[in-house]
Each structure stands twice: as C-alpha cells, then as structure tokens.
C-alpha positions in Angstrom: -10.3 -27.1 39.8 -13.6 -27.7 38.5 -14.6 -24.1 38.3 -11.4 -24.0 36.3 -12.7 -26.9 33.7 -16.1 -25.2 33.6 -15.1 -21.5 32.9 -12.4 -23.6 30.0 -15.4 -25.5 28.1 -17.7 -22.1 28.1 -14.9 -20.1 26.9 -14.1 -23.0 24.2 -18.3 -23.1 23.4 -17.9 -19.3 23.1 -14.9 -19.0 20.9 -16.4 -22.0 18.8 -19.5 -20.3 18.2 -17.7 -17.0 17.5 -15.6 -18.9 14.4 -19.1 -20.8 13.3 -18.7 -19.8 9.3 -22.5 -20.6 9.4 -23.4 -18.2 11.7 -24.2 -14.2 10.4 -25.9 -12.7 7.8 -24.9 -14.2 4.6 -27.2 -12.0 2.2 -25.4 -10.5 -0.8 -26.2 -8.6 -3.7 -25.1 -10.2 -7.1 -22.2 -7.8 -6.6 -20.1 -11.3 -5.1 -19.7 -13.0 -8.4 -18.2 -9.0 -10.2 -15.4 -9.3 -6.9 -14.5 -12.7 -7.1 -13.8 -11.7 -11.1 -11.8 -9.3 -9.8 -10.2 -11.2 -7.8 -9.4 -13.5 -10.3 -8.0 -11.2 -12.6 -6.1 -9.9 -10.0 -4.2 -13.2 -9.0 -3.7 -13.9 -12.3 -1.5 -11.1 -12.4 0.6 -11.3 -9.8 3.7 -12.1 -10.1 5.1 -14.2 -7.1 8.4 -13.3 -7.5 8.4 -9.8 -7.4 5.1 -9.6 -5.2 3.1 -6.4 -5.0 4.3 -3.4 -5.3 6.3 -0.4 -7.0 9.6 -2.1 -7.5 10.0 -4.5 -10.9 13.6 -4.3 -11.2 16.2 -4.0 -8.5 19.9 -3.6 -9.8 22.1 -5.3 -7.6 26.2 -5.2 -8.2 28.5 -8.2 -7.4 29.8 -6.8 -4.2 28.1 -5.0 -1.9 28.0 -1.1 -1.3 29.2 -0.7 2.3 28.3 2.4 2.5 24.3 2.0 1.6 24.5 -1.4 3.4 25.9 0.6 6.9 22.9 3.1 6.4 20.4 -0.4 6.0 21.9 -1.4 9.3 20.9 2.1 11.1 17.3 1.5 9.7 17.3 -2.0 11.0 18.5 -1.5 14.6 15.8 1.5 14.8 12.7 -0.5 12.6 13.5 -3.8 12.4 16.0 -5.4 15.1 12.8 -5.3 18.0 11.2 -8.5 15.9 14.3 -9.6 13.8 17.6 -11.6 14.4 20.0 -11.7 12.1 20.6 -15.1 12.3 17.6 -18.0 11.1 16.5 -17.8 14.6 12.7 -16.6 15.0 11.7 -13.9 17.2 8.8 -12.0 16.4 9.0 -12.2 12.7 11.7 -14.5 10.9 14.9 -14.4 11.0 17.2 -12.5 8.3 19.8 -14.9 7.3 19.4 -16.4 3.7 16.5 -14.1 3.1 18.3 -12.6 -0.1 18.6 -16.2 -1.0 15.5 -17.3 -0.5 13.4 -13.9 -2.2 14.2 -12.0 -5.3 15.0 -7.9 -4.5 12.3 -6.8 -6.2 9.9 -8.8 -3.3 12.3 -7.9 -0.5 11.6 -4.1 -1.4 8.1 -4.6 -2.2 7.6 -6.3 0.9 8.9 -4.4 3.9 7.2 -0.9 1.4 3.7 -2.7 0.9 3.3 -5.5 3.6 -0.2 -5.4 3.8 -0.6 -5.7 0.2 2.0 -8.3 0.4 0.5 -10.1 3.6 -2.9 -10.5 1.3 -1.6 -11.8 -1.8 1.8 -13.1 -1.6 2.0 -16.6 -0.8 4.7 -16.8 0.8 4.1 -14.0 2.9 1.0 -15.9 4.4 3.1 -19.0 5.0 5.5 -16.5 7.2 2.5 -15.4 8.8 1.0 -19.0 9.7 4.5 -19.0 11.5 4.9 -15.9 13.4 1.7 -15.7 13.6 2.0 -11.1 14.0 1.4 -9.1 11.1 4.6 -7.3 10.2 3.2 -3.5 10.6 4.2 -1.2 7.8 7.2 0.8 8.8 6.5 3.6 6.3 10.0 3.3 4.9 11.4 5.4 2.2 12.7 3.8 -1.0 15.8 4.7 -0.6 15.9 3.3 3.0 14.0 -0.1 1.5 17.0 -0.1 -0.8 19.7 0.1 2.3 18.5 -2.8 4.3 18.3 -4.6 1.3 22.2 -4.0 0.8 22.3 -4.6 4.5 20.5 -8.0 4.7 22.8 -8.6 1.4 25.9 -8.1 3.5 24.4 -10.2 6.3 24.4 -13.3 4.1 27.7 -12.5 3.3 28.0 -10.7 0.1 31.3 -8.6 -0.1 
C-alpha cells in the first residue's frame, strides 16, 4: 500500500510539473503581438451560428426528404453510430436528439465537414468537448453526405 501512495504522489509531482505554464522556453520574436491581431480579427468574424466553414445557407423544407434522410442514416450507422446515440444519452460524443434544435444547419454541416476548425473556434464546440472530453475526428464526408445526416438527425427529432 505504501509503495502504491508513493509511486501516486511522484506520478502527481510529475504530471504537475509537466502542466507548470512557467516552465519552457518562453522567448518570442515580436511576431506574438502580429498573431494575436490576427487572432483578433479572426474571432471577430466568426459567426457563432453558422461556425466555420463552407456552408452559409442551408435550405431546409417543412417536411423532411425520406429519401436523403434514409441515405444520412446509412452514413451514420457506418461513421457516426460507434460514438453516437440517437437519443440525449452520451457515449463517446453527445447524443443526437434535439441537436437540430439546439444548432442552426449551416453549423451542423460545417461542423461534422470542418471539426477541427470547428473544435478551435466554435464555442460551443469546446463546451462539447469539456464533456466528452475525445476530439470528434474528421470523417472526410462529402457535402452531399453532410447534407443526408443532417435530413437524418432532422427526422430523428421528429420532423415529417
């Protein structure tokens, strides 16, 4: 027991020191202050309800296309059912229910074509992220399958 409670506090002294923000080589060029401009610029620009990406305007009909939303369906159970349920339920990323309630089409389709873009900008990505704590990975889909489990996720909360 006591090697047990020794080997604990080195690895907590070690992982510590490994996240010490003090600690490293913190010599720049004047190069920081033209990034963090950039950087600025950048957020200010960013639209949080679209998010980052290609799509700025996603027509949607009143009731659902069950033909495009049976093709979404196919591209979830081979991409996206292995991290997520259908219902609100957490499993490795967040459940589907309410999501086209919750996010605007445009960011739906921007996010599962540019997550990582996404991931480092988007609010409410991150806060998704703090949660599941797992990077979604980018799943290289087309636009056209983007657009199918977005008509898919649509009939999932229920649209007819």
């Amino acid at each position: 027991m006591r090697k047990l409670l020794i080997l604990f506090s080195v690895s907590m002294s070690v992982l510590l020191y490994a996240c010490d923000g003090a600690s490293g080589d913190n010599t720049s060029s004047g190069n920081a202050d033209n990034s963090s401009a950039a950087a600025n610029n950048s957020a200010a620009s960013y639209d949080p309800e679209r998010g980052e990406g290609k799509f700025s305007n996603v027509e949607l009909s009143d009731k659902l296309n069950t033909t495009i939303a049976d093709a979404g369906e196919k591209v979830y159970g081979v991409k996206c059912a292995a991290c997520h349920k259908l219902t609100d339920e957490k499993l490795v990323g967040p459940g589907w229910k309410g999501v086209t309630t919750r996010h605007k089409p445009e960011w739906i389709m921007n996010f599962v074509t540019n997550p990582d873009a996404m991931l480092d900008k988007d609010p409410k990505a991150q806060a998704m992220l703090e949660i599941c704590m797992v990077r979604m990975p980018n799943q290289n889909l087309s636009d056209d399958d983007a657009r199918s489990v977005l008509e898919f996720m649509r009939k999932n909360d229920g649209v007819q």
